[in-house]
DRENDRENDREN-459380 format. One line per 10 residues: number of its first residue (from 0); for each residue z, y, x of N, C-alpha, C. Coordinates in steps of 0.05 Angstrom, whole numbers, plus 5000, padded with zeros to 4 digits. Layout:
! residues N
NUM> Z/Y/X/Z/Y/X/Z/Y/X | ...
END
This chain:
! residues 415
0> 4243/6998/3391/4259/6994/3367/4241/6993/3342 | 4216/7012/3350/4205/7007/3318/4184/6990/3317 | 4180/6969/3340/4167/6953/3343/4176/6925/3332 | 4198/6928/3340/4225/6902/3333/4225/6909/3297 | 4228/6930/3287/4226/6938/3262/4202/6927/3246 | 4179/6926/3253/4153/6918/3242/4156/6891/3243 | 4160/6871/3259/4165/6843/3270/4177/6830/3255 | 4205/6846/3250/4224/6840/3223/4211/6832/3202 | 4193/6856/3190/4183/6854/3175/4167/6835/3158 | 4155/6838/3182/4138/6813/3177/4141/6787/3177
10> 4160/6780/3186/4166/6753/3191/4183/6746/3157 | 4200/6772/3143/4201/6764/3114/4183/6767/3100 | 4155/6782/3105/4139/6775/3088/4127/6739/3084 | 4124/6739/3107/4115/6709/3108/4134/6688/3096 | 4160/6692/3104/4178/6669/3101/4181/6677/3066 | 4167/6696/3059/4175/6704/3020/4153/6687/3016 | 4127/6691/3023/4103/6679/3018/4109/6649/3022 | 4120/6644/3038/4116/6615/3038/4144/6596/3025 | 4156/6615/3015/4182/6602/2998/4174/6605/2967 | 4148/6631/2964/4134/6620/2939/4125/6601/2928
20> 4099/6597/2959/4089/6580/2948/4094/6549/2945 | 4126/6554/2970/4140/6526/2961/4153/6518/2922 | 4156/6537/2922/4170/6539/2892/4147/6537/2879 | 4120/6552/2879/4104/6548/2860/4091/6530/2859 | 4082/6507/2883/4078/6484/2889/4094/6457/2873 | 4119/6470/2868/4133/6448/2866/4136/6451/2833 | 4139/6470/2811/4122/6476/2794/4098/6474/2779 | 4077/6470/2797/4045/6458/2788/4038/6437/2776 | 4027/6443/2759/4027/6419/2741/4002/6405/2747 | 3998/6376/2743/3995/6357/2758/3964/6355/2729
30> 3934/6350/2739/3909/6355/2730/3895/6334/2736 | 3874/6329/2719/3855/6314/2722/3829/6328/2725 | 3804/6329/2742/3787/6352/2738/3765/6336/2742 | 3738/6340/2728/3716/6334/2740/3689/6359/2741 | 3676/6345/2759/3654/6376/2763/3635/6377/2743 | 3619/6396/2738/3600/6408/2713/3577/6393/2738 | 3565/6383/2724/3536/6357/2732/3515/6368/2724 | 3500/6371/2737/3467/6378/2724/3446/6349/2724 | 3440/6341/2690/3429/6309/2688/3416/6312/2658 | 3410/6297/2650/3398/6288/2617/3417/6280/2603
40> 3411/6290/2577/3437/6280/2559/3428/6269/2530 | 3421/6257/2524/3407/6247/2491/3421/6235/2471 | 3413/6241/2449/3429/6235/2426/3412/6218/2410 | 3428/6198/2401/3410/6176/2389/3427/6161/2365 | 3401/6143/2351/3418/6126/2332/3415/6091/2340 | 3442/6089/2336/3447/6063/2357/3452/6040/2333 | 3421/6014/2330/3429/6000/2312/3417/5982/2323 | 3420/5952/2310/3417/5916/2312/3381/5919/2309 | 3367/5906/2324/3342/5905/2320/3332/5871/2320 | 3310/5867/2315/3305/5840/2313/3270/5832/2319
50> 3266/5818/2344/3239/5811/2352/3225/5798/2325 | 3196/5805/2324/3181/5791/2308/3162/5799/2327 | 3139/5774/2316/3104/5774/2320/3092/5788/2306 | 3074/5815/2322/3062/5832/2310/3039/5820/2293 | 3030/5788/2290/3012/5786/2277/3027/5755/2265 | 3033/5752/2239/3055/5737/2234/3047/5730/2197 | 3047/5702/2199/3036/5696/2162/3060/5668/2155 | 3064/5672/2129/3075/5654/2120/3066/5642/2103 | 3064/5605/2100/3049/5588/2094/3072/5583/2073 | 3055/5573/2047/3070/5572/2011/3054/5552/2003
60> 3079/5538/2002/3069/5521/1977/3053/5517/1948 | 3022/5519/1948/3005/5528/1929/3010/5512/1903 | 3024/5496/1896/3027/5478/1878/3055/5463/1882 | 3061/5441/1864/3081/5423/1869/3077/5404/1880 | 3092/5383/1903/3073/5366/1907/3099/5350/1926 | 3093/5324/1934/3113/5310/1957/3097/5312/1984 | 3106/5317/2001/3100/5311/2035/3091/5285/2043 | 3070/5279/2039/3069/5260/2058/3054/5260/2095 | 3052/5282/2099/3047/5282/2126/3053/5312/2143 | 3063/5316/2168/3066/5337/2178/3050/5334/2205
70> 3036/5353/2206/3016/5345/2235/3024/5360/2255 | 3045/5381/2244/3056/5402/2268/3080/5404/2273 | 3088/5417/2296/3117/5417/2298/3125/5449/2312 | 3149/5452/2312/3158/5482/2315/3152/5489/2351 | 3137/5503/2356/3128/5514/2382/3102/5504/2382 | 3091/5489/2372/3059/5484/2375/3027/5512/2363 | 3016/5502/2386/2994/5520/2374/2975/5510/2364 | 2964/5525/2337/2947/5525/2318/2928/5537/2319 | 2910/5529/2307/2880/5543/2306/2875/5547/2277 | 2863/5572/2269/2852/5588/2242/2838/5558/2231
80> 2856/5554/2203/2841/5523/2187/2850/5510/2197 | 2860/5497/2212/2870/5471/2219/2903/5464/2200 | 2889/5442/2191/2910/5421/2171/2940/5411/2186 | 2958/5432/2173/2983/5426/2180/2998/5409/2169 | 2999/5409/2137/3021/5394/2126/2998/5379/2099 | 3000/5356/2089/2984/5331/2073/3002/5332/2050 | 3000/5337/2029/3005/5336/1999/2997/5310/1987 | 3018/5296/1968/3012/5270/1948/2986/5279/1931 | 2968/5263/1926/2949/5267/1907/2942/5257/1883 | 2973/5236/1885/2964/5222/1850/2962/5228/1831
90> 2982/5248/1829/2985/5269/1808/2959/5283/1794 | 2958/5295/1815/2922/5302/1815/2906/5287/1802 | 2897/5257/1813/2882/5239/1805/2881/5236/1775 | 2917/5225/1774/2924/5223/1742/2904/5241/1721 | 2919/5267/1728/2903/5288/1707/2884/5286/1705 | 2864/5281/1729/2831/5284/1724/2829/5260/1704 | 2840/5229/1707/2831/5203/1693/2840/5215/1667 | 2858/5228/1661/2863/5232/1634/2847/5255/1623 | 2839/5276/1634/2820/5289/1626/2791/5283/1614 | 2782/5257/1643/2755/5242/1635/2750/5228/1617
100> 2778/5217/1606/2792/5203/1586/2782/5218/1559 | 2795/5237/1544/2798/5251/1534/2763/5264/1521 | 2751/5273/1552/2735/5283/1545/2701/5271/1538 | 2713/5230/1534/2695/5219/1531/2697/5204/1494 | 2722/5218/1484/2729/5212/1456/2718/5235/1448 | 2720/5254/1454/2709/5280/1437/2675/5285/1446 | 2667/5270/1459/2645/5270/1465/2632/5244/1444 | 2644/5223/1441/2635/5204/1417/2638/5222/1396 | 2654/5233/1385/2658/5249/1355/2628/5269/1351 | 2627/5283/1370/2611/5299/1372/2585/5282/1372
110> 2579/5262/1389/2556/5244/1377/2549/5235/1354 | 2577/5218/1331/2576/5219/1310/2577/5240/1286 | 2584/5264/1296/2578/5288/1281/2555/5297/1267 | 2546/5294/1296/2515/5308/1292/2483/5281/1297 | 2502/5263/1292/2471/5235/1294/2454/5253/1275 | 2430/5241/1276/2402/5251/1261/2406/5231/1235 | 2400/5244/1210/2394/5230/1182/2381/5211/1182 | 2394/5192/1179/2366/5155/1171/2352/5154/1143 | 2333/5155/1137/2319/5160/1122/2318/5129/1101 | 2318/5121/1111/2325/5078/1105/2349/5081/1092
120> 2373/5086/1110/2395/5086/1103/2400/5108/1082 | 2392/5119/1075/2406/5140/1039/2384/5127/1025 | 2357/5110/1026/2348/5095/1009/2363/5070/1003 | 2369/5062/1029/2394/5035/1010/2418/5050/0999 | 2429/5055/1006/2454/5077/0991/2446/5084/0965 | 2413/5093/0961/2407/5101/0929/2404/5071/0909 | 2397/5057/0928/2394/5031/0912/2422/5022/0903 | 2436/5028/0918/2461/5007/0912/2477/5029/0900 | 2483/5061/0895/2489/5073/0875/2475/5058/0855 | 2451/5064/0843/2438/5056/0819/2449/5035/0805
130> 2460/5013/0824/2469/4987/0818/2490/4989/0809 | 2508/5003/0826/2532/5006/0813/2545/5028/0784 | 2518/5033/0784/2520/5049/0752/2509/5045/0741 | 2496/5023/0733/2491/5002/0716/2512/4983/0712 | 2522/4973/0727/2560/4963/0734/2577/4981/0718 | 2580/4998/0718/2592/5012/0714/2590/5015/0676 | 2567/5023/0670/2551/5026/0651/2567/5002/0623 | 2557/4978/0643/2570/4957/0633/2603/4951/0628 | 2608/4964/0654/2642/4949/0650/2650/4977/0630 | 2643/4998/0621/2650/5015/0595/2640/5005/0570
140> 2625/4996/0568/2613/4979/0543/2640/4948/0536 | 2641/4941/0554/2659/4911/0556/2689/4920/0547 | 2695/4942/0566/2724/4959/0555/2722/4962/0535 | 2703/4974/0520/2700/4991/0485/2713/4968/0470 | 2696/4944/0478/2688/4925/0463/2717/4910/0464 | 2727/4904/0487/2745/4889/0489/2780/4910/0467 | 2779/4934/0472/2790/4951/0455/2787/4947/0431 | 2767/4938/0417/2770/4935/0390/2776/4908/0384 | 2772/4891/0407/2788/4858/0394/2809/4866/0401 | 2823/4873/0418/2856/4878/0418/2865/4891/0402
150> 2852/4909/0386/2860/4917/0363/2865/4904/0343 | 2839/4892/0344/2844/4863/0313/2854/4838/0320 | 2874/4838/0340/2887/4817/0351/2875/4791/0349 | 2841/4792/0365/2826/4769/0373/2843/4761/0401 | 2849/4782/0416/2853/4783/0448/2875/4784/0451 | 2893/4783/0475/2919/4790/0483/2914/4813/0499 | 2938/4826/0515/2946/4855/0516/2923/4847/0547 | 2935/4823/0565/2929/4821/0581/2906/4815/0589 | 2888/4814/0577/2858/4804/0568/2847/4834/0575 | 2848/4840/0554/2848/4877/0552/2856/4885/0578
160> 2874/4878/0587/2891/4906/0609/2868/4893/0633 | 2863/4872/0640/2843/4856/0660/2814/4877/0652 | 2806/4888/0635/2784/4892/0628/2780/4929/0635 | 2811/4933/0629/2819/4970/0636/2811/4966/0675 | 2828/4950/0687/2830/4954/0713/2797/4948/0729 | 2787/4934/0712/2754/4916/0721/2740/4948/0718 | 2745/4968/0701/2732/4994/0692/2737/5013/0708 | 2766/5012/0727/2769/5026/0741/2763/5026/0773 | 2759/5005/0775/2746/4988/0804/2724/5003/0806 | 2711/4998/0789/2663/5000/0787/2672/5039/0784
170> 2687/5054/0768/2695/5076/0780/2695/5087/0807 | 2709/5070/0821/2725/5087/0837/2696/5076/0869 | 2688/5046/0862/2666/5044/0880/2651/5058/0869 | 2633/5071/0856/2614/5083/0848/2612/5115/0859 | 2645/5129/0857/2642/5153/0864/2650/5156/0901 | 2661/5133/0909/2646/5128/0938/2629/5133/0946 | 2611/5121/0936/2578/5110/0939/2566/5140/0942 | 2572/5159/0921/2567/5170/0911/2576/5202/0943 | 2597/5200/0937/2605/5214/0971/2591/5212/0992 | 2586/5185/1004/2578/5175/1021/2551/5186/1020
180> 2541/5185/1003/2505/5190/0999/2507/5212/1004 | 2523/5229/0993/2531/5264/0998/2535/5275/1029 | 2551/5259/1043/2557/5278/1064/2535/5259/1088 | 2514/5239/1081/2503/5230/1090/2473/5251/1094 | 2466/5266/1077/2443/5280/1060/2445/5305/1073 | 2477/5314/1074/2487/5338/1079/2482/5337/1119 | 2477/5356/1127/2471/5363/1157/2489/5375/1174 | 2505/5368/1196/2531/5380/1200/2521/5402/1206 | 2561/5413/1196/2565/5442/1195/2554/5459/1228 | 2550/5478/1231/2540/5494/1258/2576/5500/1267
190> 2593/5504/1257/2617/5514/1259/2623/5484/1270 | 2618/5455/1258/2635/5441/1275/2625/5435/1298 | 2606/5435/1294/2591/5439/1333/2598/5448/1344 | 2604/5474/1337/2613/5495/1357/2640/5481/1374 | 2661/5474/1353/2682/5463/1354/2693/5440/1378 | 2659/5420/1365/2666/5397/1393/2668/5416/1413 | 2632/5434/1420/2623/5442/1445/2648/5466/1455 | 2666/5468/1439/2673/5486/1451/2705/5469/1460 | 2712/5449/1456/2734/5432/1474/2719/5421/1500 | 2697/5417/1494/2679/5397/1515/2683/5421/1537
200> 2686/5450/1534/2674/5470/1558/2707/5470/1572 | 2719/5464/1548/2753/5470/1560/2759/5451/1578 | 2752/5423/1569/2757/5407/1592/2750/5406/1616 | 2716/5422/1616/2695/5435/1639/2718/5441/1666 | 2729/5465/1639/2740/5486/1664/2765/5474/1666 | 2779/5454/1659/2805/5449/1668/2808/5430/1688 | 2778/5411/1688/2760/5396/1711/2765/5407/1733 | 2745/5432/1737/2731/5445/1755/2761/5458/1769 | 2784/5472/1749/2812/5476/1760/2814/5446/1784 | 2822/5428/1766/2831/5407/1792/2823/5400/1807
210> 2792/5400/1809/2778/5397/1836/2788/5416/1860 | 2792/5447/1847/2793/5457/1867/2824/5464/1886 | 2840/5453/1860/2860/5445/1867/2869/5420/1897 | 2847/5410/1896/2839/5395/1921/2848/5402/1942 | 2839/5418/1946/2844/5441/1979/2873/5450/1972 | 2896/5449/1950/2926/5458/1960/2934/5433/1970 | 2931/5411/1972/2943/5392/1976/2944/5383/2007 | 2921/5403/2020/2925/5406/2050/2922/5427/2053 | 2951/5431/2066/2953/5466/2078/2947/5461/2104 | 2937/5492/2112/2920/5501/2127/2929/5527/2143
220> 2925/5527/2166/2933/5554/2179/2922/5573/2174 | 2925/5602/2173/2909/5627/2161/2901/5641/2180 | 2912/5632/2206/2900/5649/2235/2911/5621/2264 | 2908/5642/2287/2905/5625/2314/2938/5635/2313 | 2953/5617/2323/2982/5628/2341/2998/5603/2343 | 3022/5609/2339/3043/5588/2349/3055/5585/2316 | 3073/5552/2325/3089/5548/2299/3119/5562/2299 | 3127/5583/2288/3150/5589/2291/3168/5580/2283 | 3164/5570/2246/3188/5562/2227/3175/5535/2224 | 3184/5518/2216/3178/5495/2201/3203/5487/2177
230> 3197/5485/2160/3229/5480/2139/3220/5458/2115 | 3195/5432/2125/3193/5408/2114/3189/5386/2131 | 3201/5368/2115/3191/5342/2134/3174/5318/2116 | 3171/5296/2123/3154/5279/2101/3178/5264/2084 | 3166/5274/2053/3177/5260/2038/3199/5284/2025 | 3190/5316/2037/3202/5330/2019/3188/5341/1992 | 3207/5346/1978/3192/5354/1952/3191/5376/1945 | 3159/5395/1947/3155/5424/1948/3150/5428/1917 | 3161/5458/1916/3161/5475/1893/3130/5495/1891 | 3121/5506/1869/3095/5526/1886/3110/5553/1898
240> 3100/5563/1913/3107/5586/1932/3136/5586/1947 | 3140/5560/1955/3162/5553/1969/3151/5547/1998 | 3172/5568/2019/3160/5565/2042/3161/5546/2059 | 3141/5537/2078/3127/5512/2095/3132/5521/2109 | 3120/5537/2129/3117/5542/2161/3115/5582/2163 | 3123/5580/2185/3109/5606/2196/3091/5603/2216 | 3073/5620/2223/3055/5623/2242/3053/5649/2256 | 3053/5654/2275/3057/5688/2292/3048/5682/2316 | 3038/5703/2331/3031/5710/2363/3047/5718/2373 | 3059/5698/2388/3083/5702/2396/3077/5718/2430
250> 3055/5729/2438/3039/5739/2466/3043/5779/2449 | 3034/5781/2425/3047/5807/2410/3072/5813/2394 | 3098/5822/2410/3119/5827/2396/3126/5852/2389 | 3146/5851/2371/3153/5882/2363/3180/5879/2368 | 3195/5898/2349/3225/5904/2333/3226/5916/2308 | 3232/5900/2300/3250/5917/2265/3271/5914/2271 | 3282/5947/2264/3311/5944/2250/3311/5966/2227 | 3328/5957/2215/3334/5976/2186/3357/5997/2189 | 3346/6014/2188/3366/6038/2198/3372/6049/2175 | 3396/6062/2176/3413/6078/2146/3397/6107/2142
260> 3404/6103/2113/3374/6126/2102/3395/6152/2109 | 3420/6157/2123/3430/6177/2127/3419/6182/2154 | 3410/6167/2177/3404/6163/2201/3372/6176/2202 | 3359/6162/2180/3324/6173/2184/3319/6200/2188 | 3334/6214/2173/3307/6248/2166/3316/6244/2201 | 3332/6244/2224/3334/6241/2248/3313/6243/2269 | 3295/6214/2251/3279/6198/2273/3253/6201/2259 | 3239/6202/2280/3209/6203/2279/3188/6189/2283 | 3170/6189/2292/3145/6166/2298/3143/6180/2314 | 3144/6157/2344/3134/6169/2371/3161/6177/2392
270> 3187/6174/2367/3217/6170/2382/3213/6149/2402 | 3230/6160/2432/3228/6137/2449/3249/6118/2441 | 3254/6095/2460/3279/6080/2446/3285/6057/2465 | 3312/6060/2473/3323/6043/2488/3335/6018/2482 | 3322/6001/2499/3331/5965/2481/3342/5953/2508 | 3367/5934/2495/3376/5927/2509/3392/5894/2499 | 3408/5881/2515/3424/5853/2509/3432/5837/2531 | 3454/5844/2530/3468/5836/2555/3472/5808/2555 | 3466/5788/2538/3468/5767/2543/3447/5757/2554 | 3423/5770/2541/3398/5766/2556/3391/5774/2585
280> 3415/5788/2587/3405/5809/2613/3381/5832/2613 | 3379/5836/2592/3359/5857/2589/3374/5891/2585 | 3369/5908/2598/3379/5933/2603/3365/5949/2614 | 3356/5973/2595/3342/5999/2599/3310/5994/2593 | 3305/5966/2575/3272/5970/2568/3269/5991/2547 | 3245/6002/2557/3238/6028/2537/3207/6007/2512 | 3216/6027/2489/3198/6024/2472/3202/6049/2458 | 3180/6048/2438/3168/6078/2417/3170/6071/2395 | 3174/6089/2367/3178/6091/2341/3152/6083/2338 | 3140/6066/2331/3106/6065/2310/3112/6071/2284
290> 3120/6062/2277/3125/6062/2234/3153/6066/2224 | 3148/6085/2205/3172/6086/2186/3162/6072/2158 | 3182/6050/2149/3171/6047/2129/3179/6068/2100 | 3158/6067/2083/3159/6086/2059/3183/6089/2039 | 3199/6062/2041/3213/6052/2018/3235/6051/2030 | 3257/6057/2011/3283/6046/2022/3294/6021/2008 | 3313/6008/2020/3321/5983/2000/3360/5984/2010 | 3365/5955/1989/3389/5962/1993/3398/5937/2014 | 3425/5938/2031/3424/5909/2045/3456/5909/2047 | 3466/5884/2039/3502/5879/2046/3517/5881/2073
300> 3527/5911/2089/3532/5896/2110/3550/5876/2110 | 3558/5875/2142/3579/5849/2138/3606/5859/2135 | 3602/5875/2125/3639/5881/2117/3637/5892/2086 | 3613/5874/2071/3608/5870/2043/3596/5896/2024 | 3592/5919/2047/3577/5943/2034/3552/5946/2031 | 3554/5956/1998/3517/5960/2002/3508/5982/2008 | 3489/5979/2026/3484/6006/2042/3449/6006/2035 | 3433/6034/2029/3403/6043/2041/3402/6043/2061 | 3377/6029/2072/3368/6034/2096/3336/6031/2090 | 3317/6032/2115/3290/6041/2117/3292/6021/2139
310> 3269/6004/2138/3261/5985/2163/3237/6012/2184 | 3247/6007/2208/3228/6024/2228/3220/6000/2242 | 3194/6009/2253/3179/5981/2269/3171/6001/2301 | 3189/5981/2321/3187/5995/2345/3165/5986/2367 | 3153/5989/2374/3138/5982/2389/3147/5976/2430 | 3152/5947/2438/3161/5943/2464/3138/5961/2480 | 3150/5973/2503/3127/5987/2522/3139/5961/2546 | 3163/5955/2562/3156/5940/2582/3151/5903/2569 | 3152/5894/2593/3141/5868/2601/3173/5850/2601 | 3180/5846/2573/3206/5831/2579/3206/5802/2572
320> 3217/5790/2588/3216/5771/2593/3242/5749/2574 | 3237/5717/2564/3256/5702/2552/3253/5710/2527 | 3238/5729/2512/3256/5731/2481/3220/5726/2468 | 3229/5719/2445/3225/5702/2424/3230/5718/2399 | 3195/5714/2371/3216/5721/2362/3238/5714/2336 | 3261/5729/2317/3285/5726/2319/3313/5732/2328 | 3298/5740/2361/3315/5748/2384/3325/5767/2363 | 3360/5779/2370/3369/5803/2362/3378/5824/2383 | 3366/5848/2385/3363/5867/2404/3385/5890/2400 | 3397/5908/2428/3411/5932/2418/3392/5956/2418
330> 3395/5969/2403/3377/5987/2406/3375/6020/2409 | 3370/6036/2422/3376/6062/2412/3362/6086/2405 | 3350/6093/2391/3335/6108/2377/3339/6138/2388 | 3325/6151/2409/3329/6179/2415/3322/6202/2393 | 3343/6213/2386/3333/6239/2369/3331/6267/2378 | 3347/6263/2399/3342/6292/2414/3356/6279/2447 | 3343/6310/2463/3349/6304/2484/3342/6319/2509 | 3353/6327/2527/3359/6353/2539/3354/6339/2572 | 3341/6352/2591/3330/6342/2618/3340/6371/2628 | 3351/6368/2656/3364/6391/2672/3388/6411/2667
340> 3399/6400/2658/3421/6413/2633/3445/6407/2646 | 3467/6419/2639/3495/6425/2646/3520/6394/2628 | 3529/6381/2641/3546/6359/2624/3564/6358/2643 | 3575/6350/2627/3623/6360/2618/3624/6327/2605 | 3649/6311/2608/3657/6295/2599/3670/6308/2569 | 3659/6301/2546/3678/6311/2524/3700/6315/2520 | 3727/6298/2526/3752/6307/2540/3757/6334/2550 | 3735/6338/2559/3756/6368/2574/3749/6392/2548 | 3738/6387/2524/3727/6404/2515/3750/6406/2485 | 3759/6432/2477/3784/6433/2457/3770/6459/2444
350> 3780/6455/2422/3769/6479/2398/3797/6488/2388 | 3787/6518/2389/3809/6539/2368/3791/6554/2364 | 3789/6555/2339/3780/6559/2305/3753/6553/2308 | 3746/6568/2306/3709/6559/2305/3691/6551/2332 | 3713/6565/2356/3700/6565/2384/3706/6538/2404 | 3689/6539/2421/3701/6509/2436/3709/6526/2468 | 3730/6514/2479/3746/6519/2501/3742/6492/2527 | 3747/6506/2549/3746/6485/2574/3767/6504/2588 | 3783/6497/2604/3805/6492/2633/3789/6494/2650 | 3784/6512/2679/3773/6509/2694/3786/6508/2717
360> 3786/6499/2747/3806/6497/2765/3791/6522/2783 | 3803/6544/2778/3804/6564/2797/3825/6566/2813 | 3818/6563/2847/3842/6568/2869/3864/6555/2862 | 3866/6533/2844/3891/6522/2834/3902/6527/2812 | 3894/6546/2801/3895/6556/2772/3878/6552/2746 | 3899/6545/2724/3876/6538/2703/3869/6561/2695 | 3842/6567/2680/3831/6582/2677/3814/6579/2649 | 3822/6593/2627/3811/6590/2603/3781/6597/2592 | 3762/6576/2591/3734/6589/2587/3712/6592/2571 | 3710/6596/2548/3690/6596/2523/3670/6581/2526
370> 3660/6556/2516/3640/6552/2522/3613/6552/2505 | 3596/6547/2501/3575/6532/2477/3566/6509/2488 | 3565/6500/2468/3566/6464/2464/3536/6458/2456 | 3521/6439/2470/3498/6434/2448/3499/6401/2440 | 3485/6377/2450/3486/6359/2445/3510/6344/2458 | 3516/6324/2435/3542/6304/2448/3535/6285/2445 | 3541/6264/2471/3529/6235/2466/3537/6218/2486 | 3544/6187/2486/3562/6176/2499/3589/6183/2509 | 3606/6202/2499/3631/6210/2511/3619/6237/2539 | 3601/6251/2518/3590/6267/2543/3584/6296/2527
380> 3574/6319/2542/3575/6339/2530/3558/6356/2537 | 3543/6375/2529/3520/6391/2543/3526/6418/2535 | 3529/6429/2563/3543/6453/2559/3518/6471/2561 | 3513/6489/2538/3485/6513/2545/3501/6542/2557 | 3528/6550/2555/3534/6578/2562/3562/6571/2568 | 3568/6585/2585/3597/6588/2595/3608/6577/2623 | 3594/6551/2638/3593/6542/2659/3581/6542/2680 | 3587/6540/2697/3567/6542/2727/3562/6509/2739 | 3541/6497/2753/3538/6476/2760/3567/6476/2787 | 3571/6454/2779/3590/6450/2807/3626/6455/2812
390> 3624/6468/2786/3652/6480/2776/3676/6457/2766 | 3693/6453/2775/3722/6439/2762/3732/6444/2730 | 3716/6425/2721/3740/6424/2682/3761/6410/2685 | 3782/6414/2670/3801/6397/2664/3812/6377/2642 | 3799/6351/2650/3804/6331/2627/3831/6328/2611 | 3816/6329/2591/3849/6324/2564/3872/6342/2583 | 3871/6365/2576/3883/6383/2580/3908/6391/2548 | 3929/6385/2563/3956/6383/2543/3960/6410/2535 | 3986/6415/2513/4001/6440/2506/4015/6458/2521 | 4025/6440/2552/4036/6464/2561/4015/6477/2590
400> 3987/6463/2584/3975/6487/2602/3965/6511/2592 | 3972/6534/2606/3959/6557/2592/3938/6569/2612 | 3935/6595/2600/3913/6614/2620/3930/6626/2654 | 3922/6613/2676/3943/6628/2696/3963/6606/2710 | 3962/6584/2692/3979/6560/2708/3978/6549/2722 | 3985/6544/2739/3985/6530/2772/3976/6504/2767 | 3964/6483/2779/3960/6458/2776/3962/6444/2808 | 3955/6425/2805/3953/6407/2826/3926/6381/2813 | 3902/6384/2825/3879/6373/2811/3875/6349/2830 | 3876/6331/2814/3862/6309/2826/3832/6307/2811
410> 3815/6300/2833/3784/6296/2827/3780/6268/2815 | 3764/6265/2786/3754/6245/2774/3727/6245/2777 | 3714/6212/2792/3691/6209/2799/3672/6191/2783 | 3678/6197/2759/3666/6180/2746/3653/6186/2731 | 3650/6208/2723/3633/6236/2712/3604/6246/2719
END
């Protein structure tokens, strides 16, 4: 009998147990879970980068001038000095003929300036003064004279007035004569010498300018590489320091990109950096920070803001292949970054008040668990305290799970 009694027993324990866990089964709320991963986790700044030639010059228009010849074309290689693009020269020419022009009139003046005194010539000059003031001498005697018959009305007015003008003639040649002998006698000034010689030196140097002006009228390469840009053809008309060509080694490339001056104090020299372009098919080439530049500037993005940024120059470490440069690259700038470490899909991770929380799937039960958080990056999370490798979180975990709640977990493998 008290065997049959125990049997009883037991058989409602079981049938209680298992009408629980039918009920609590049917109750359980329905989970998404993935496991705590042990991997690398890095945090980076993710911006547009752009290939250039680490050794790269741009060719300017040294003067004004028309095109008449282009000897290169875009992809060709050049050699250090070799004549790319032929400049009009008439212009040039002109100025010099008018210069030579110019500086062969002031070179006669200056001859007649300073001729040497003829010693003959201010002796005839004294003879023929003398003459003419004896002339002179006379035609004031003839006036006097003719003045007092027009007085006593021997003469007419016009007799007389013929005799005033004959007086003023032998005047006015006389004190000619008289000049002439003067600045003939006289030795030029040292000041106007100076004067010619010192236009004669101006034209020197405005010469010696156009000569050497010579050499802009064929541009010239400034190193060995390839033609990158070309932006003339013959018969265009250049401005001075208007650009011609580019030239770069296109066998040494880099990256610039201009990163936001909120992004820099971040990044360093010697940051690794992941480049990538899916059109290119390029994915996971590594390169390194070389340079920060010093300055910041301002740039429009394309949704019309002006933003600071700092150009960084990255240095490619692999061997990639197709790009050119121009190319535009993705890029990602590591600033920090954690090897053997604990990562959680961010999803499963919820904050109340200052602390951060995770769901854990214990025996079927959620399970409430403190965590510390360190780096977050791609939709990912690095957990430093509170987790064990291997353990069940529960993604985007809603309001009505609490501490103690039954679930039913399906495993997410994508984590």
């Amino acid at each position: 009998m008290k065997k049959k009694t125990v049997g009883i027993i037991l058989a409602v324990v079981v049938l209680a147990a298992v009408g629980f866990l039918i009920v609590n089964r049917s109750t359980a709320i329905e989970v998404e879970t993935a496991t705590v991963i042990e991997g690398s986790i890095a945090k980076y700044v993710e911006e547009l980068g752009v290939v250039k030639a680490k050794n790269q010059a741009g060719i300017y228009a040294p003067t004004a001038g028309r095109v008449i010849e282009v000897l290169v074309k875009t992809g060709d290689q050049v050699e250090a000095g070799e004549i790319l693009v032929k400049l009009d020269q008439q212009q040039l020419e002109r100025q010099k003929l008018e210069l030579q022009a110019r500086r062969a009139v002031i070179e006669a003046q200056y001859k007649e300036a300073t001729k040497v005194i003829d010693a003959k010539e201010i002796e005839k000059l004294e003879l023929e003064l003398t003459n003419m003031e004896r002339r002179l001498e006379e035609a004031v005697r003839n006036a006097e004279n003719k003045e007092k018959l027009y007085k006593a009305g021997a003469i007419s007015f016009d007799a007389y007035r013929d005799t005033l003008i004959n007086l003023e003639s032998q005047k006015t040649n006389y004190e000619k004569s008289k000049l002439d002998l003067a600045m003939l006698k006289t030795p030029t000034s040292q000041n106007i010498a100076a004067q010619y010689e010192a236009q004669l030196r101006q034209l020197d140097i405005q010469m010696e300018e156009l000569t050497s002006k010579k050499e802009d009228f064929a541009l010239t390469s400034p190193m060995k590489g390839t033609v990158m840009l070309k932006s003339v053809e013959v018969g265009s008309i250049l401005q001075p320091s208007q650009l011609v060509m580019e030239i770069g080694n296109i066998d040494e490339l880099y990256i610039e990109s201009d990163v936001l001056v909120g992004d820099i104090a971040n990044i360093k020299e010697g940051a690794s950096v992941r480049i990538s372009n899916k059109s290119l098919g390029i994915k996971d080439a590594e390169g390194v920070v070389k340079k920060i530049h010093p300055q910041a500037f301002s740039k429009i993005s394309d949704l019309g803001i002006e933003q600071k940024r700092i150009s960084v120059e990255i240095e490619i470490l692999n061997n990639i292949n197709n790009i050119r440069p121009g190319y535009d690259l993705d890029i990602e700038i590591i600033t920090d970054k954690r090897d053997n470490t604990l990562i959680i899909p961010e999803n499963a991770v919820f904050q109340q008040g200052n602390k951060s929380y995770v769901f854990i799937n214990v025996n079927n039960q959620a399970q409430l668990r403190e965590i510390e958080k360190g780096i977050e990056s791609q939709k990912q999370v690095e957990v430093i305290s509170g987790l064990n490798k291997g353990e069940l979180v529960i993604i985007s975990p809603d309001e009505k799970l609490k501490d103690g709640t039954s679930i039913k977990s399906h495993q997410n493998f994508n984590n």
